[in-house]
TORKOL-4160 file (C-alpha; in steps of 0.2 Angstrom, whole numbers, padded with zeros to 4 digits, m for minus):
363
<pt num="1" X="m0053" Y="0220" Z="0335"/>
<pt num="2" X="m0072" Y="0215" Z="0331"/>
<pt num="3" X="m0083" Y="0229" Z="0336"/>
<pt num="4" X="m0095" Y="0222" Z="0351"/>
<pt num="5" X="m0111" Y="0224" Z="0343"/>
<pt num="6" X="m0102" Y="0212" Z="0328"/>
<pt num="7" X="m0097" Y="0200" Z="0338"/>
<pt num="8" X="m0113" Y="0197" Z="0347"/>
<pt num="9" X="m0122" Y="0198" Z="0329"/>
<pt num="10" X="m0107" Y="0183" Z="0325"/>
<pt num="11" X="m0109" Y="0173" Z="0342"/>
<pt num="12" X="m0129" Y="0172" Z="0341"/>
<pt num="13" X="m0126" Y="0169" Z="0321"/>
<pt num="14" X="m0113" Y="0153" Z="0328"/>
<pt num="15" X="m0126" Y="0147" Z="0341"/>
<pt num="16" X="m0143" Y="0148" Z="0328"/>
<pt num="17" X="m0131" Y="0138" Z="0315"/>
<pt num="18" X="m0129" Y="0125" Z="0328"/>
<pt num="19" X="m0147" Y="0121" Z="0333"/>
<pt num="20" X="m0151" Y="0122" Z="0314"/>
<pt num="21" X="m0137" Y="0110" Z="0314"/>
<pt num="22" X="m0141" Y="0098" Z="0328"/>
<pt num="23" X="m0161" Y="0099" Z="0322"/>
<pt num="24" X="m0155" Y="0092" Z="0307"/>
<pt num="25" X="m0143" Y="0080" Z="0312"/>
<pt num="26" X="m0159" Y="0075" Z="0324"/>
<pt num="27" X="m0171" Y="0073" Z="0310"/>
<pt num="28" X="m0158" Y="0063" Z="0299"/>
<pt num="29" X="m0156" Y="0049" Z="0317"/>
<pt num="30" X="m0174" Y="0048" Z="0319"/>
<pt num="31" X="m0177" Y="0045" Z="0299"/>
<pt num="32" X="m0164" Y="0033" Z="0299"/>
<pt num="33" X="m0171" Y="0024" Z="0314"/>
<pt num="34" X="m0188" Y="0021" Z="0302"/>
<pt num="35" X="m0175" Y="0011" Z="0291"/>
<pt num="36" X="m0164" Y="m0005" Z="0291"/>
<pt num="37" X="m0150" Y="0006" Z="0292"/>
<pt num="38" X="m0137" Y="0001" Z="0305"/>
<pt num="39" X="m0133" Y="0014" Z="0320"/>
<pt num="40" X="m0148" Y="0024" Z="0313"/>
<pt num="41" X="m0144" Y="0039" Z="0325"/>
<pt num="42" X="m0127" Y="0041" Z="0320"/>
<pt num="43" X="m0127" Y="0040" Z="0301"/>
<pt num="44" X="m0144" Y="0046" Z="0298"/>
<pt num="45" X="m0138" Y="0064" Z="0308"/>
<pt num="46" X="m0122" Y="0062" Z="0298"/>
<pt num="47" X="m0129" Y="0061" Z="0283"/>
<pt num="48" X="m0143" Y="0073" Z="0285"/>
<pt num="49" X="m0129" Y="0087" Z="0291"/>
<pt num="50" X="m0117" Y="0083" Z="0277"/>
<pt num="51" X="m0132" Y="0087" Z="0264"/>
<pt num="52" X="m0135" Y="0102" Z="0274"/>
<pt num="53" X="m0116" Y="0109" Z="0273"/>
<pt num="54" X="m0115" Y="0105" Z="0255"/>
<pt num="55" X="m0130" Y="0114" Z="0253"/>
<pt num="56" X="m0131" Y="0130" Z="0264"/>
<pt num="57" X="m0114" Y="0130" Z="0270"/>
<pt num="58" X="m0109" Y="0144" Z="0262"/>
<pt num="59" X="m0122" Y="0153" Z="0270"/>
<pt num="60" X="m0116" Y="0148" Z="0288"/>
<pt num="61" X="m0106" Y="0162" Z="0298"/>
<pt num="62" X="m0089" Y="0164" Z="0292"/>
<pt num="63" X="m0075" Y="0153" Z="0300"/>
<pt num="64" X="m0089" Y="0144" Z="0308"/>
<pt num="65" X="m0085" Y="0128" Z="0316"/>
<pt num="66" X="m0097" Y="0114" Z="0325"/>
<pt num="67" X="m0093" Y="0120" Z="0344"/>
<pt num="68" X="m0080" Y="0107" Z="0351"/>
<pt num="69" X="m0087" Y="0107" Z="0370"/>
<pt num="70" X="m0102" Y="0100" Z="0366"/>
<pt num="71" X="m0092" Y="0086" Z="0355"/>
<pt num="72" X="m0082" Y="0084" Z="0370"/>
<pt num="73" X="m0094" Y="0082" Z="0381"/>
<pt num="74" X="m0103" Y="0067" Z="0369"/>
<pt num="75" X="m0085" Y="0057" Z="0366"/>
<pt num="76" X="m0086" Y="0055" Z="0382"/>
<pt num="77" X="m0102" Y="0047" Z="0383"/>
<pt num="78" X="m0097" Y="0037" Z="0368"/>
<pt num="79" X="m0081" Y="0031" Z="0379"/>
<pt num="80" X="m0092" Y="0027" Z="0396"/>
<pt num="81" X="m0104" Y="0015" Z="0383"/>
<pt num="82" X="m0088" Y="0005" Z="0377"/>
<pt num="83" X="m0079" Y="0003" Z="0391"/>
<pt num="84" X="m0096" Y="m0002" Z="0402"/>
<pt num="85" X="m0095" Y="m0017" Z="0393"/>
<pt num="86" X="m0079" Y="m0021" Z="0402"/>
<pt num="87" X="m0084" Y="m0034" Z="0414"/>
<pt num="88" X="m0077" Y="m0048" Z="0425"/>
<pt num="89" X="m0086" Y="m0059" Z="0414"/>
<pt num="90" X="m0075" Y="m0052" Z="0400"/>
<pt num="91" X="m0059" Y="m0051" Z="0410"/>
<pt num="92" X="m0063" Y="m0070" Z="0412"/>
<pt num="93" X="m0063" Y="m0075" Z="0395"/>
<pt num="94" X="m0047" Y="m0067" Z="0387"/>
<pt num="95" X="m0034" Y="m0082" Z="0394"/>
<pt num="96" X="m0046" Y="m0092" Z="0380"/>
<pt num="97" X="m0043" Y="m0078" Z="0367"/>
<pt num="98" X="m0024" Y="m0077" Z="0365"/>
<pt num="99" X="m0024" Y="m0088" Z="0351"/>
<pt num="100" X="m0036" Y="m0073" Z="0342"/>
<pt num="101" X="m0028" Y="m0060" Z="0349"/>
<pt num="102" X="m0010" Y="m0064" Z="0343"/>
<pt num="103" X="m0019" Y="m0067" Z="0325"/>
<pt num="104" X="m0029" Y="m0051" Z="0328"/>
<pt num="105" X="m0011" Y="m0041" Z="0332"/>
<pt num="106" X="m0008" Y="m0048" Z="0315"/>
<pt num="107" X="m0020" Y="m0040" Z="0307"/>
<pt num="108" X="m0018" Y="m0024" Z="0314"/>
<pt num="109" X="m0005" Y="m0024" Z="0305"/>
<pt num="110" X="m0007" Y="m0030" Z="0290"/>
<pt num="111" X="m0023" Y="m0024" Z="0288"/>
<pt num="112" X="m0015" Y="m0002" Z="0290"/>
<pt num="113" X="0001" Y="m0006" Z="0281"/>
<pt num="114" X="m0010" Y="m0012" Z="0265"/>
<pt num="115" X="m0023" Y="0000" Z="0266"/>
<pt num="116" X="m0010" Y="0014" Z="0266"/>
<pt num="117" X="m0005" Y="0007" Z="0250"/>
<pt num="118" X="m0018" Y="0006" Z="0244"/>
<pt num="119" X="m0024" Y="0026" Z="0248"/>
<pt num="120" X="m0006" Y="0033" Z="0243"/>
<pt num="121" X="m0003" Y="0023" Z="0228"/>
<pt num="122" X="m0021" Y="0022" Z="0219"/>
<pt num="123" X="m0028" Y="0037" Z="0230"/>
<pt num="124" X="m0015" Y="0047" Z="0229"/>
<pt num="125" X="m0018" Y="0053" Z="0246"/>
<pt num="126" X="m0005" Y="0064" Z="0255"/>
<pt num="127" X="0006" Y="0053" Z="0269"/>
<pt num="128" X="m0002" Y="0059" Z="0285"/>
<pt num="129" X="m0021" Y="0059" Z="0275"/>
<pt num="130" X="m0016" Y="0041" Z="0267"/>
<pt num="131" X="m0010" Y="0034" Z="0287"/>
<pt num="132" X="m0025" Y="0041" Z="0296"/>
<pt num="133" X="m0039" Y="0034" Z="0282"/>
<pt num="134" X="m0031" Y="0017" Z="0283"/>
<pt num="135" X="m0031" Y="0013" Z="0301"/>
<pt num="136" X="m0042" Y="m0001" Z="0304"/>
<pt num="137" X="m0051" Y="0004" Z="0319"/>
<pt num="138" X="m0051" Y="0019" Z="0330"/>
<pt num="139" X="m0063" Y="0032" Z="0319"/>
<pt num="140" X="m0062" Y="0046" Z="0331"/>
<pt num="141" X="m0045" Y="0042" Z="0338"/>
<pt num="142" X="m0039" Y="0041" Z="0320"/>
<pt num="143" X="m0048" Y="0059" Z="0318"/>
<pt num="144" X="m0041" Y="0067" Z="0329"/>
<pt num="145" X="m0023" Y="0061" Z="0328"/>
<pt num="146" X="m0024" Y="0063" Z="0308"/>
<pt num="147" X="m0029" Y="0082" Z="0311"/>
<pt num="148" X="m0016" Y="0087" Z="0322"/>
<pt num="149" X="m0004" Y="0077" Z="0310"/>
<pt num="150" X="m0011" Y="0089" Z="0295"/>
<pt num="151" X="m0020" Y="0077" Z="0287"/>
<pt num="152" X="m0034" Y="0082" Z="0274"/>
<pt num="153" X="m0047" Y="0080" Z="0289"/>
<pt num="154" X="m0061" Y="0081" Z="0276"/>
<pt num="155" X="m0055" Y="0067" Z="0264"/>
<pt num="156" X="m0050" Y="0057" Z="0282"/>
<pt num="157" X="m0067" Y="0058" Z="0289"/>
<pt num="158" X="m0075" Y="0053" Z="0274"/>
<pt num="159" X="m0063" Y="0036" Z="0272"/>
<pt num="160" X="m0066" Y="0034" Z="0290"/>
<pt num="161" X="m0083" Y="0033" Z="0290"/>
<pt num="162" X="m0085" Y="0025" Z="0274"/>
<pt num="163" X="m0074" Y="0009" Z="0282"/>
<pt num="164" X="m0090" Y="0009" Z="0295"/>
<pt num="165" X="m0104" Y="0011" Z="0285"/>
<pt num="166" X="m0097" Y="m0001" Z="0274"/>
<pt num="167" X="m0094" Y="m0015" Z="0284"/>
<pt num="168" X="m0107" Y="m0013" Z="0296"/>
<pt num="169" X="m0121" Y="m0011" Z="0280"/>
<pt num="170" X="m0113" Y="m0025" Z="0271"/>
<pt num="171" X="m0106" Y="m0038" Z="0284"/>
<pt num="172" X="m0126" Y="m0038" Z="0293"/>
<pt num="173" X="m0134" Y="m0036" Z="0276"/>
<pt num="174" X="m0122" Y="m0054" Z="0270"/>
<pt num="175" X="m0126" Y="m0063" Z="0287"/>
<pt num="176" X="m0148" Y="m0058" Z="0285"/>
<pt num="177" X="m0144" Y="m0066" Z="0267"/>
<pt num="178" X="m0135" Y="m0082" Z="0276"/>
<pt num="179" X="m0146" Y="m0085" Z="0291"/>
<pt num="180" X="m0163" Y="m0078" Z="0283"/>
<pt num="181" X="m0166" Y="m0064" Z="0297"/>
<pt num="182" X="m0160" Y="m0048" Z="0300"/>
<pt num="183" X="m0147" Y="m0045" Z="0311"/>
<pt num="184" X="m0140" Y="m0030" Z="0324"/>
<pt num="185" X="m0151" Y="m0015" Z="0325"/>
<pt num="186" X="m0160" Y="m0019" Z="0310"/>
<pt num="187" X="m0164" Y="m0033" Z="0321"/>
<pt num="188" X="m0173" Y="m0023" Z="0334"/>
<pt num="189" X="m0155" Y="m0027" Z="0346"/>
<pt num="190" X="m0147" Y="m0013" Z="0360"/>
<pt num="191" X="m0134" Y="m0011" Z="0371"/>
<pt num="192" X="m0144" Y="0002" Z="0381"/>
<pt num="193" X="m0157" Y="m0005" Z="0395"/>
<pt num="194" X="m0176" Y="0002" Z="0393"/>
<pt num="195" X="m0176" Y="0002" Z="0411"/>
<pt num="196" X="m0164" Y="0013" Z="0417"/>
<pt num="197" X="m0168" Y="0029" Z="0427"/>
<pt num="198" X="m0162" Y="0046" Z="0428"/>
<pt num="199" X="m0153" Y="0040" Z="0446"/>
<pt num="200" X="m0140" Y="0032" Z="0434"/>
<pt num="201" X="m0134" Y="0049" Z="0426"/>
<pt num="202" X="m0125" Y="0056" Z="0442"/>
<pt num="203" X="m0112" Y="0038" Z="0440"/>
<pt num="204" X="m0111" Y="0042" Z="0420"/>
<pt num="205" X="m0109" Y="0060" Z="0423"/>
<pt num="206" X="m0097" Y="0057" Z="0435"/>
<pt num="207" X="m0085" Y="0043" Z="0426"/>
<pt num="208" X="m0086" Y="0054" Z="0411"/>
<pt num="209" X="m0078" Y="0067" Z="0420"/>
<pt num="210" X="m0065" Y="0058" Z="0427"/>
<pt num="211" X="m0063" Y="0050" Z="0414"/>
<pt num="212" X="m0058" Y="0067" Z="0403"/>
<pt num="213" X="m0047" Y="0074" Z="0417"/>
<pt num="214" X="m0037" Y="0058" Z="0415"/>
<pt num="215" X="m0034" Y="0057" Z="0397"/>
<pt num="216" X="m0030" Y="0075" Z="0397"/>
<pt num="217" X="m0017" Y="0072" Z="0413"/>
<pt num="218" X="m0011" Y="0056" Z="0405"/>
<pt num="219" X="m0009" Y="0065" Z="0388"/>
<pt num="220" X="m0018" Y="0049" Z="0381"/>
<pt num="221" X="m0019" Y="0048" Z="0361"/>
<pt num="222" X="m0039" Y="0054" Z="0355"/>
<pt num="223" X="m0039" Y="0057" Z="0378"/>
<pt num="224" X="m0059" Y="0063" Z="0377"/>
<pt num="225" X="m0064" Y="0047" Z="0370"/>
<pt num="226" X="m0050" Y="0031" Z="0377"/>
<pt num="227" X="m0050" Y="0042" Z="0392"/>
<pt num="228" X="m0068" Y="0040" Z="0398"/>
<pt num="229" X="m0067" Y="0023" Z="0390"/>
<pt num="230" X="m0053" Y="0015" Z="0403"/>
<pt num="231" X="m0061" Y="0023" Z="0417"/>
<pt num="232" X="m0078" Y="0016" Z="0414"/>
<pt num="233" X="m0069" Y="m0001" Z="0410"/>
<pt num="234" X="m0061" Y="0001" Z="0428"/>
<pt num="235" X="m0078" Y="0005" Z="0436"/>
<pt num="236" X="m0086" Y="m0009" Z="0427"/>
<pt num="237" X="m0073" Y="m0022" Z="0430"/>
<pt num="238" X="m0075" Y="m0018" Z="0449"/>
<pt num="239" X="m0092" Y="m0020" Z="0449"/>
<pt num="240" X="m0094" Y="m0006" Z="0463"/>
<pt num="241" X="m0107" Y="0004" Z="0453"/>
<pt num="242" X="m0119" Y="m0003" Z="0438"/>
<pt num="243" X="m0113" Y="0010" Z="0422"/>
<pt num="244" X="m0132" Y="0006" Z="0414"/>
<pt num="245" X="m0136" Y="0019" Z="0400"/>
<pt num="246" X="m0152" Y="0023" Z="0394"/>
<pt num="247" X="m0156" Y="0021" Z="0376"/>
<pt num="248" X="m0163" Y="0040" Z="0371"/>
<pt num="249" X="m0142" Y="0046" Z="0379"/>
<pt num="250" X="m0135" Y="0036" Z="0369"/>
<pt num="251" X="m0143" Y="0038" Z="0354"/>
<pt num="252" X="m0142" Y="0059" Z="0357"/>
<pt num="253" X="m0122" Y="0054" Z="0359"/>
<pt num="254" X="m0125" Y="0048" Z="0342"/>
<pt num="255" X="m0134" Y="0061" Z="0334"/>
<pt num="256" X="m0120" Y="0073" Z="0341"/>
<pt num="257" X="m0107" Y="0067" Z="0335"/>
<pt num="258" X="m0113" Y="0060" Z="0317"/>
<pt num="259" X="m0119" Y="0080" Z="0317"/>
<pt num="260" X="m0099" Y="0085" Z="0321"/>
<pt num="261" X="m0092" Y="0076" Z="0309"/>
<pt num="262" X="m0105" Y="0079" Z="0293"/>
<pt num="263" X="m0101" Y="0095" Z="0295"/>
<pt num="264" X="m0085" Y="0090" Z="0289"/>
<pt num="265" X="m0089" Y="0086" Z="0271"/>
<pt num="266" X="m0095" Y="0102" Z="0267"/>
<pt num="267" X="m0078" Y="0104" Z="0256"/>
<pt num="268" X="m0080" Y="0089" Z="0247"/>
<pt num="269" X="m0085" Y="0088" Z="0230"/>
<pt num="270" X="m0094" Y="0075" Z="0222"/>
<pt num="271" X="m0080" Y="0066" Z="0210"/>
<pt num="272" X="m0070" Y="0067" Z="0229"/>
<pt num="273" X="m0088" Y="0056" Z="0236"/>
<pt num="274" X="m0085" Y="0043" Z="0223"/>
<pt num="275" X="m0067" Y="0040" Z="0223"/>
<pt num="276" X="m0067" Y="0038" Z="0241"/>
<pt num="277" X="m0081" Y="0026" Z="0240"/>
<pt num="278" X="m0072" Y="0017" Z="0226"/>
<pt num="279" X="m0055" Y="0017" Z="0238"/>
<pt num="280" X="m0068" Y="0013" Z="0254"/>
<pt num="281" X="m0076" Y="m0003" Z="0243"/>
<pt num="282" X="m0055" Y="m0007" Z="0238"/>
<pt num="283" X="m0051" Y="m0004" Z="0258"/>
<pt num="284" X="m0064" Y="m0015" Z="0265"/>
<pt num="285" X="m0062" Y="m0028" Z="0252"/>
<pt num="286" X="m0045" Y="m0031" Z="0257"/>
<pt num="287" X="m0047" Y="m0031" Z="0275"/>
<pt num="288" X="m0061" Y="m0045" Z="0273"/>
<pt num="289" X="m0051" Y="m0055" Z="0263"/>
<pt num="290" X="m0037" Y="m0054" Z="0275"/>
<pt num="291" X="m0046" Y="m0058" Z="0290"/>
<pt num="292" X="m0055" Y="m0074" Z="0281"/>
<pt num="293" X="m0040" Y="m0085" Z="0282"/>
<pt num="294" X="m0034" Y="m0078" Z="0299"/>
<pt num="295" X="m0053" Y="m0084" Z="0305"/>
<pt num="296" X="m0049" Y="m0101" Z="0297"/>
<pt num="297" X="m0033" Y="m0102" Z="0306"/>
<pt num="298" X="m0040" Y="m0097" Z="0324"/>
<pt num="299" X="m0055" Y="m0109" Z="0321"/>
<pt num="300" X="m0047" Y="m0123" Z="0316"/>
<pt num="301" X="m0035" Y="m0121" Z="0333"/>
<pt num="302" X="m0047" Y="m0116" Z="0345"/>
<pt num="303" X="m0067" Y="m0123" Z="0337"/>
<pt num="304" X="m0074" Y="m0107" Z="0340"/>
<pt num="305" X="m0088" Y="m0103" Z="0329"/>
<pt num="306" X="m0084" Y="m0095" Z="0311"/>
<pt num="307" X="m0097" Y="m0082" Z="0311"/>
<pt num="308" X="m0092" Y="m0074" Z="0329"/>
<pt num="309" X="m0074" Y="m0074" Z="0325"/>
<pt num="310" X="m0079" Y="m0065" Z="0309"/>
<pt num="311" X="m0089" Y="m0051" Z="0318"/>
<pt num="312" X="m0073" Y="m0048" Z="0330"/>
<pt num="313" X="m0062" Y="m0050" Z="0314"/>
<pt num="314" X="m0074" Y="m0038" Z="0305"/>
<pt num="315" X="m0067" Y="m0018" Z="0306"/>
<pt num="316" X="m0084" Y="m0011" Z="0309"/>
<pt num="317" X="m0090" Y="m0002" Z="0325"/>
<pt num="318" X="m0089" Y="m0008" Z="0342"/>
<pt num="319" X="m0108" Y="m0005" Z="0345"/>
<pt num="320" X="m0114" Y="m0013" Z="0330"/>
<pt num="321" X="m0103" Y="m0028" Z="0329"/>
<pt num="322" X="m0109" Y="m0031" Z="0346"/>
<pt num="323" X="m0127" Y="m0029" Z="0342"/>
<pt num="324" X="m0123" Y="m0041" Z="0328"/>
<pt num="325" X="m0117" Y="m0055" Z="0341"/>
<pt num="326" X="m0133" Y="m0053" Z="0352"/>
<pt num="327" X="m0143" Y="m0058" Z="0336"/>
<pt num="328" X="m0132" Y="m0073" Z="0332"/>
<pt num="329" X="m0136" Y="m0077" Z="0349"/>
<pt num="330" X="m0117" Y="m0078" Z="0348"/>
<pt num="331" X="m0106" Y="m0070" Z="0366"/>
<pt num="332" X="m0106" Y="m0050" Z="0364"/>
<pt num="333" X="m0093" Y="m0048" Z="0377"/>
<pt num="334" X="m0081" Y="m0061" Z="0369"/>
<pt num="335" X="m0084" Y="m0048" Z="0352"/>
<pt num="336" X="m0083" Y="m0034" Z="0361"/>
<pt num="337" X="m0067" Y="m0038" Z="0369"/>
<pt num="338" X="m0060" Y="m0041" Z="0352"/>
<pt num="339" X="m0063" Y="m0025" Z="0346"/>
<pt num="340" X="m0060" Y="m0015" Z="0361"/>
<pt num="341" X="m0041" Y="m0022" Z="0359"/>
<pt num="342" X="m0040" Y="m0018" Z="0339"/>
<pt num="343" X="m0046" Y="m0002" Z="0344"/>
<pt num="344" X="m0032" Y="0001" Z="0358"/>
<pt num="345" X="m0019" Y="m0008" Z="0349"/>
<pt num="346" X="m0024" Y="0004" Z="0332"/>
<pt num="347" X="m0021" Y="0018" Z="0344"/>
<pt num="348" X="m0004" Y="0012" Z="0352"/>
<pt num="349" X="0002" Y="0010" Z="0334"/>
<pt num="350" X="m0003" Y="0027" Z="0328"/>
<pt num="351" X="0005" Y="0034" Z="0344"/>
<pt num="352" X="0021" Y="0026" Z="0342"/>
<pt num="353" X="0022" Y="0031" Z="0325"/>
<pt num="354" X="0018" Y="0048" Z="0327"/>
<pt num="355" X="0030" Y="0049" Z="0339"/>
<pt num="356" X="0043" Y="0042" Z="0327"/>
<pt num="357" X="0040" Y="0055" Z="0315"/>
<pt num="358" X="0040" Y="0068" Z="0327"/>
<pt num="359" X="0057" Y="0064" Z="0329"/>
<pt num="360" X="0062" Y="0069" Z="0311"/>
<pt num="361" X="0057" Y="0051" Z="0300"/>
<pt num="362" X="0045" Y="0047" Z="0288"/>
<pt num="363" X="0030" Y="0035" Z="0282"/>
């Protein structure tokens, strides 16, 4: 038993890391928001809190962890963002995308089968660590599933943001090359309205909520994020209630959870950095060339334009291929609701799998 005085001394120890930690995951966004780098918020606090763990982290309080309430808390505001995109509009469109879904669930597939190839045979990752880097959407459900399947959640954090940051840098940086203009939030584009008030939060607040009760009741695979997500899709799909988000929310939502998950890479070492960035460049690589050919396929049978059906194809974040859309001018919803189903049929994948394995099989 810790003697009190000790444990205060450790508690306030655990809540001055934290602000150290958010401050510089805050400073990290807001630099990153000066540059051309996509979801500025995001991987600028990531960044900036993974320098600081490999830096001082040994001289953070022992055992300490990044407090997961107030990740919770900022999943879940993640989750209301997707799913606010869920609108009759969208619902509209998907009898015309079956043809690009079917070729989508193909590459689902295809896509996680040969990227766990490629992370146990020239990574020579452990099996769980090998299954959750190569899923090909799903970053935080991947996470989370990975780390209760004993997966190396260091080395899986990094291969899972290295697939974003890899193709959402490269695939806008190649499109601003082919169309002469930058592209997604280099491009100035948001999902967030400038408009929108605090009389909005109460809705958001309240979504969120519900949203986490009922991924934890249904026992749903990464529940604090897919949770809120499906409940704000319902809301949104209704139209009862407007889910309008205000910029400076999500970009804290951002900040939060890019600070959560650098804290993660304190462990890593820098000859681990560049193999995973080598595997990452191998990963991404291979699912482009993949999706080229299913592209051209779905093109040629529906004359939907190459470059939209790339972005959906793309495995890159929901939120930035989106953003990417609205500067093609191209539909964001129709973008969006490709990704929103890799994402959920990534998740029903590794779910069924899990649960096979549970059950005694293997990889």
């Amino acid at each position: 038993m810790i003697p009190r005085p000790k444990a205060l001394a450790l508690t306030l120890a655990s809540i001055l890391t934290t602000i150290l930690v958010l401050g510089t995951g805050a400073a990290g966004g807001l630099l990153a928001s000066q540059t051309v780098l996509p979801l500025p918020y995001m991987l600028g606090s990531l960044i900036a809190t993974a320098l600081l763990s490999a830096i001082a982290g040994r001289h953070f309080p022992d055992g300490y962890q990044f407090p997961q309430k107030i990740r919770l808390i900022f999943l879940a505001v993640i989750g209301v963002m997707i799913g606010a995109q869920v609108s009759p509009e969208l619902a509209a469109l998907i009898p015309s995308m079956l043809v690009s879904f079917a070729a989508l669930t193909l590459f689902v597939g295809l896509a996680h089968a040969g990227n766990y190839a490629i992370f146990r045979q020239l990574g020579g990752y452990d099996k769980p660590t090998a299954f959750y880097s190569g899923t090909p959407g799903g970053l935080m459900e991947s996470i989370a599933m990975g780390e209760e399947a004993g997966a190396d959640i260091a080395t899986l954090t990094m291969q899972q943001f290295l697939r974003i940051i890899l193709v959402i840098s490269l695939l806008p940086i190649g499109l601003s090359l082919w169309l002469g203009a930058p592209v997604g939030s280099a491009g100035g584009m948001t999902l967030a309205r400038a408009d929108v008030d605090l009389t909005q939060l109460p809705v958001v607040v309240a979504v969120g909520a519900l949203g986490l009760a009922a991924g934890h009741w249904l026992r749903l695979p990464a529940g604090q994020l897919t949770g809120p997500l499906f409940v704000a899709g319902a809301v949104s799909l209704s139209g009862l209630v407007p889910l309008d988000m205000p910029q400076w929310l999500i970009n804290e939502a951002q900040i939060v959870i890019g600070a959560s998950l650098g804290m993660r890479f304190g462990g890593l070492k820098g000859r681990a950095m560049l193999r995973g960035l080598w595997l990452g460049l191998v990963s991404v690589g291979f699912m482009m060339a993949l999706a080229v050919p299913l592209v051209l396929l779905v093109q040629r049978i529906t004359d939907a334009p190459f470059d939209t059906l790339l972005i959906s194809f793309a495995p890159g974040g929901v939120t930035e291929m989106a953003l990417i859309a609205l500067s093609l001018q191209a539909n964001p919803a129709l973008v969006t609701a490709h990704h929103i189903y890799r994402i959920i049929l990534t998740v029903i994948e590794m779910s069924v799998i899990a649960r096979w394995q549970r059950r005694g099989n293997d990889l």
